[in-house]
C-alpha positions in Angstrom: 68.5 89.3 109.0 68.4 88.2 112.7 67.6 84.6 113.2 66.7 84.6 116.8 66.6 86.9 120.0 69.9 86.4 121.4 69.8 85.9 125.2 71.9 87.0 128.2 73.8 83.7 128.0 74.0 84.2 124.2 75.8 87.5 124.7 78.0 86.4 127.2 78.9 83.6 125.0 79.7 86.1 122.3 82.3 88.2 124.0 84.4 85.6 124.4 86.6 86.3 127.3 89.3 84.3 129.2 86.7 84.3 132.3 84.8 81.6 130.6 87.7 79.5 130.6 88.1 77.1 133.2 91.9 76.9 134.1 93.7 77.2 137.5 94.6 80.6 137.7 96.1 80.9 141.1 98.1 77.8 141.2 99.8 79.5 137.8 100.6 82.6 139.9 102.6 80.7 142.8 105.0 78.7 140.2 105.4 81.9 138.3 106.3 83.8 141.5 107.9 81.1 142.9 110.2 79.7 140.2 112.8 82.2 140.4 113.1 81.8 144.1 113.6 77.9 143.7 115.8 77.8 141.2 118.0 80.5 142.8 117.8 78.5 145.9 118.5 75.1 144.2 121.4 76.3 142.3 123.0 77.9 145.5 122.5 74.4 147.2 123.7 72.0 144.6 126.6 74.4 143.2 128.0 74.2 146.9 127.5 70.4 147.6 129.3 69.4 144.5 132.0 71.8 144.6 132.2 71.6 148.5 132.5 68.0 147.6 135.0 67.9 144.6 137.2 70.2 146.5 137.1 68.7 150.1 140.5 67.6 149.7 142.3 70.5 149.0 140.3 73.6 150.3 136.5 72.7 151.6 135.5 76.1 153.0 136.3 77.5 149.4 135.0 74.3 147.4 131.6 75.1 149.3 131.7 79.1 149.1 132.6 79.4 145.4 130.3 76.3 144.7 127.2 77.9 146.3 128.4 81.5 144.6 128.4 80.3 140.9 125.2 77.6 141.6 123.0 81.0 143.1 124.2 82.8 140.2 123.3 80.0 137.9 119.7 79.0 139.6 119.1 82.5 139.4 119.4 83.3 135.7 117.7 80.0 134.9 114.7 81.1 137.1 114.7 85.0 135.6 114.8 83.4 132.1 111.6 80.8 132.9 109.4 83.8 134.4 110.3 86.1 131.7 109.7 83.7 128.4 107.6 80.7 129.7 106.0 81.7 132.6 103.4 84.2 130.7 100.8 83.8 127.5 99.9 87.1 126.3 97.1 87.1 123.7 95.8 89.7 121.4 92.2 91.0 121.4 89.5 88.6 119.8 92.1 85.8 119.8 92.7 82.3 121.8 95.7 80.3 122.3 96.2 76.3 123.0 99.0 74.8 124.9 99.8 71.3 126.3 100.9 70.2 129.8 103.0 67.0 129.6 102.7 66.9 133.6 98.4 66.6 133.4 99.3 64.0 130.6 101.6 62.1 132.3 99.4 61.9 136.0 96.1 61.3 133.6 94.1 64.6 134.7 91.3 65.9 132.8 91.6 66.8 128.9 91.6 70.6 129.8 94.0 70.7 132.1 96.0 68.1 129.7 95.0 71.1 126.9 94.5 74.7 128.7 93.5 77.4 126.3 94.2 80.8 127.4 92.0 83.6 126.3 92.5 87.4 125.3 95.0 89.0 127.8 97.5 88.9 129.8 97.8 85.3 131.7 100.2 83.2 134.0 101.0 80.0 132.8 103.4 76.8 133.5 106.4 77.3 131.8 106.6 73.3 130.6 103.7 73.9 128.9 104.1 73.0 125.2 103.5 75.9 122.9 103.0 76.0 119.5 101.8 79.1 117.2 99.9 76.8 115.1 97.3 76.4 117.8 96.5 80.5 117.5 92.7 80.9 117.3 91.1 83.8 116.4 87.8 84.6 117.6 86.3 87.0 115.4 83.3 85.8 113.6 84.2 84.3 109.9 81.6 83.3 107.2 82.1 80.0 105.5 80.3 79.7 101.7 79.3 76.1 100.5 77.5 75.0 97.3 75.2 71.8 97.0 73.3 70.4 94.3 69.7 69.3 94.8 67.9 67.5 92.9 64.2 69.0 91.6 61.7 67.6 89.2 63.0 68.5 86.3 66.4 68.9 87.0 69.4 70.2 89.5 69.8 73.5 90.8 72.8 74.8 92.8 72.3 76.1 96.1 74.9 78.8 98.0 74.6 78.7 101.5 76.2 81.6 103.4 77.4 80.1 107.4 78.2 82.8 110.0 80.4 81.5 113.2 83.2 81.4 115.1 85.2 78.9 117.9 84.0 78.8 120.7 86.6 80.0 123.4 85.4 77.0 126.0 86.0 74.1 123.2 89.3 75.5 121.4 91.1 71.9 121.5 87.4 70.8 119.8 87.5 73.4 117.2 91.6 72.6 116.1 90.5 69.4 115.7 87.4 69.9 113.1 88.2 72.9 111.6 89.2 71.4 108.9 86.4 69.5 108.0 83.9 72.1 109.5 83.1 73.3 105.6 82.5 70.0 104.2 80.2 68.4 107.1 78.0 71.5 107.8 77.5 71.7 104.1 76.4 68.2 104.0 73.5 68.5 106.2 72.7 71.6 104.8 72.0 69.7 101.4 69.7 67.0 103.4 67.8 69.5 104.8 67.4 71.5 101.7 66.6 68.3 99.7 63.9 67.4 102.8 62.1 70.4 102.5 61.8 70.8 98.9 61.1 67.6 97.4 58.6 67.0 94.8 59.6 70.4 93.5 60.4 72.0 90.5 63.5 74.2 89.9 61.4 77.4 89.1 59.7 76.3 92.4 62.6 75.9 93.9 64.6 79.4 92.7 61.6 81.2 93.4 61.4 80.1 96.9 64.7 82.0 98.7 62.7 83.7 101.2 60.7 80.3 102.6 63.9 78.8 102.7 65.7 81.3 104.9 62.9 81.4 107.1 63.0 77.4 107.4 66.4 78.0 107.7 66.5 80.1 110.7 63.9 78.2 112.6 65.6 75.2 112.3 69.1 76.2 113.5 67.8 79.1 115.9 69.9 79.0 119.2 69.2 75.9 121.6 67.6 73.6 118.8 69.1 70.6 118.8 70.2 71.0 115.4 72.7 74.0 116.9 73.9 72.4 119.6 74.9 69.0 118.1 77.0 70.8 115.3 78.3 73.6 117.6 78.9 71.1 119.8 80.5 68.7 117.3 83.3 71.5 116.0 83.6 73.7 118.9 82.0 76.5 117.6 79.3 79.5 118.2 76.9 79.6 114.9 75.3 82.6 113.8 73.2 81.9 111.5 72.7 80.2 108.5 71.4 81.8 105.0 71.3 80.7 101.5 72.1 83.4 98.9 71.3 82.1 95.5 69.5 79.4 93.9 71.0 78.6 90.2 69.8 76.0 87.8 72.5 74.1 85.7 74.6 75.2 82.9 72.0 74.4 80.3 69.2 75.7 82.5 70.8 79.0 82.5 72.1 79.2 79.2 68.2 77.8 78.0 66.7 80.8 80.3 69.3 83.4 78.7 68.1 82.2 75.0 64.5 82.5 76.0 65.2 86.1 77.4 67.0 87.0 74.6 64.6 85.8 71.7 61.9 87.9 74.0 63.8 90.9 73.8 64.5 90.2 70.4 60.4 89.9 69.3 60.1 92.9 71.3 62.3 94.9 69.1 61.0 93.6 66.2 57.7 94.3 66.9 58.4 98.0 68.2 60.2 99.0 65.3 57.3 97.5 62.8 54.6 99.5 65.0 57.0 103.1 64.5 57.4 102.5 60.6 53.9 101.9 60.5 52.1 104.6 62.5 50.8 101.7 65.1 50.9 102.5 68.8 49.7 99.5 70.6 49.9 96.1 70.6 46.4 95.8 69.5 47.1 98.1 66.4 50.3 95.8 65.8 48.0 92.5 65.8 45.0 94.3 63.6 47.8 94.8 60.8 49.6 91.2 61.0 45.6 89.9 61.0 44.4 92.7 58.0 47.7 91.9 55.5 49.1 95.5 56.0 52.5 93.8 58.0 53.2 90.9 55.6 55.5 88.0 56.8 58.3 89.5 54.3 58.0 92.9 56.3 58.2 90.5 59.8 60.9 88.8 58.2 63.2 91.5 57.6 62.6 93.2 60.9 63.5 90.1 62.2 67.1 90.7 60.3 67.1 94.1 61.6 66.7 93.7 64.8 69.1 90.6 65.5 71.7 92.5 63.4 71.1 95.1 65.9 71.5 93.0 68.9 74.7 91.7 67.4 72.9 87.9 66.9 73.7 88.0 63.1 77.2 86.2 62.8 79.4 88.1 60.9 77.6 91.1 60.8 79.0 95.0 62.2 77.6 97.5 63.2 78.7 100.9 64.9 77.0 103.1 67.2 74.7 104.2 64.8 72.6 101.1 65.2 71.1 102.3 67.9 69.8 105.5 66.9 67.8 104.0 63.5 66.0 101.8 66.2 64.8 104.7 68.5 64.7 107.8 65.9 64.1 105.6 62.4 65.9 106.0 59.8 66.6 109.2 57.8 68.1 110.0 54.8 71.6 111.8 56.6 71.7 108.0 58.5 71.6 106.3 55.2 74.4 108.6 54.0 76.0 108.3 57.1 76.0 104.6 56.9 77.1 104.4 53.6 80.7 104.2 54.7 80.0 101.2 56.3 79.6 99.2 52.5 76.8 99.5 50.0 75.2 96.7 50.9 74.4 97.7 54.5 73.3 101.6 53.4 71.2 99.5 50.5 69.2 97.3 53.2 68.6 100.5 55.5 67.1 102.9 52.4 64.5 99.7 51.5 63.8 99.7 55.4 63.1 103.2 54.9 61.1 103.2 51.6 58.6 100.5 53.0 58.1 102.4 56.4 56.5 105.7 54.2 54.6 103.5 51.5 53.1 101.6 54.7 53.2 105.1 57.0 
């Protein structure tokens, strides 16, 4: 079911790539690059002063040559190891990563450069930037289920929402911070909405109403309504759409619907197996009877029996397979025989069944 017409911007939004991230990119490539070059150059310059210095006394040309030998080799192994393991973020597809630069914090920049999030790819990054893999986003669309009550005229029905999103790759330091509570909130207003649009209701009104409220759904949280933007904006996500599933009554409500079913079915059984033993084929035929004496209550009575001993609504009572057949065929004499070997009392009841279907046939 679409809910809206998704534009350019929508689309673009959608394919979530680092592009839409606004981090300085070039400035990341010069201390990458040039890292290994300081160091090495730093190392060489302080190994030789502070040799060159420690040794004056006894040899300075070789205080300052092995010093600035050993700091050069030092600077530059330091400097290879920060460009290989903290001067790069490499991302899978469909996923965004957080880190934190102490330096931003400490001079009081902005909060993204204080939080940079890098997207799918291959990117430079400063390697004193805090990582940790708990801060791993993935981008792929997930759907969140919540369940509210709401309150109806004559009673409470539950109603399963179905929530399609996903983070948005320009407010990942937003969405780490809400995710958590992303469920409970967004099911909240759901419920107030719900409970807005259907009050003064009643729960068949209500359960019969799916459709309506899908639509209602989708108008209200279509792309660029205010309601969209203040709860994407809120948790740092891109919503989809939003769609209920089912409408239930309560436990009672169900378990009163699935008695009134079942007695239904019940009468219904009943009444087709008096209209077969008695030559009837229609309803009308059935009532003419009842109304003329020839279907007394005793016969209704016993048909009752049958047919809830059939259904398996008579406590205590078994029955095999064969049950089924006396109710579409009727009963013959090789059934009673067959049934015998159930118990006497059972073959007994379906031979009277019997003998009143041909006096009444």
């Amino acid at each position: 079911m679409d809910v809206h017409t998704k534009s350019e911007e929508d689309v673009e939004e959608l394919n979530q790539t680092d592009d839409l991230i606004d981090r300085d990119r070039a400035y990341r490539w010069i201390v990458a690059l040039g890292t290994p070059i300081a160091t090495t150059l730093v190392g060489q310059a302080l190994g030789g002063t502070i040799l060159g210095i420690a040794l004056a006394p006894i040899s300075p040309g070789f205080g300052w040559d092995f010093g600035s030998t050993m700091g050069l080799i030092g600077g530059a192994g330091l400097g290879t190891w920060l460009f290989l393991k903290k001067s790069f973020v490499s991302n899978p597809a469909v996923t965004a990563f957080l880190t934190v630069d102490p330096v931003a914090a400490w001079f009081g920049w902005s909060a993204h450069k204080q939080k940079p999030t890098y997207g799918p790819g291959f990117h430079p990054a400063f390697w004193w930037e805090g990582r940790d893999g708990k801060n791993t986003v993935s981008l792929e669309e997930v759907t969140f289920t919540f369940t509210a009550k709401v309150v109806a005229t004559d009673g409470i029905v539950s109603v399963k929402f179905e929530a399609r999103l996903r983070a948005n790759i320009r407010q990942i330091p937003v969405f780490i911070a809400g995710v958590a509570s992303v469920g409970a909130d967004i099911g909240s207003i759901l419920q107030a909405k719900i409970m807005s649009k259907v009050k003064g209701k009643s729960t068949d009104e209500i359960s019969n109403s799916v459709d309506d409220l899908n639509a209602y759904l989708a108008d209200i949280f279509k792309a660029g309504s205010p309601e969209t933007s203040n709860i994407e904006k809120r948790f740092g996500i891109i919503l989809g759409d939003i769609t209920i599933g089912e409408i239930l009554g309560s436990d009672d409500q169900q378990k009163t619907l699935t008695g009134r079913f079942e007695m239904k079915a019940i009468a219904d059984m009943m009444i087709d197996y008096l209209k077969r033993i008695n030559g009837l084929s229609t309803i009308e035929d059935y009532n003419q009877a009842v109304k003329e004496g020839k279907i007394t209550q005793n016969m209704i009575d016993d048909a009752m029996r049958h047919a809830k001993s059939v259904t398996g609504n008579v406590d205590g009572m078994k029955i095999n397979e064969n049950r089924t057949r006396f109710q579409l065929e009727g009963v013959t004499p090789e059934m009673v025989e067959a049934l015998g070997s159930i118990g006497p009392s059972l073959a007994a009841f379906v031979a009277a069944m019997n003998t009143k279907g041909e006096k009444n046939g």
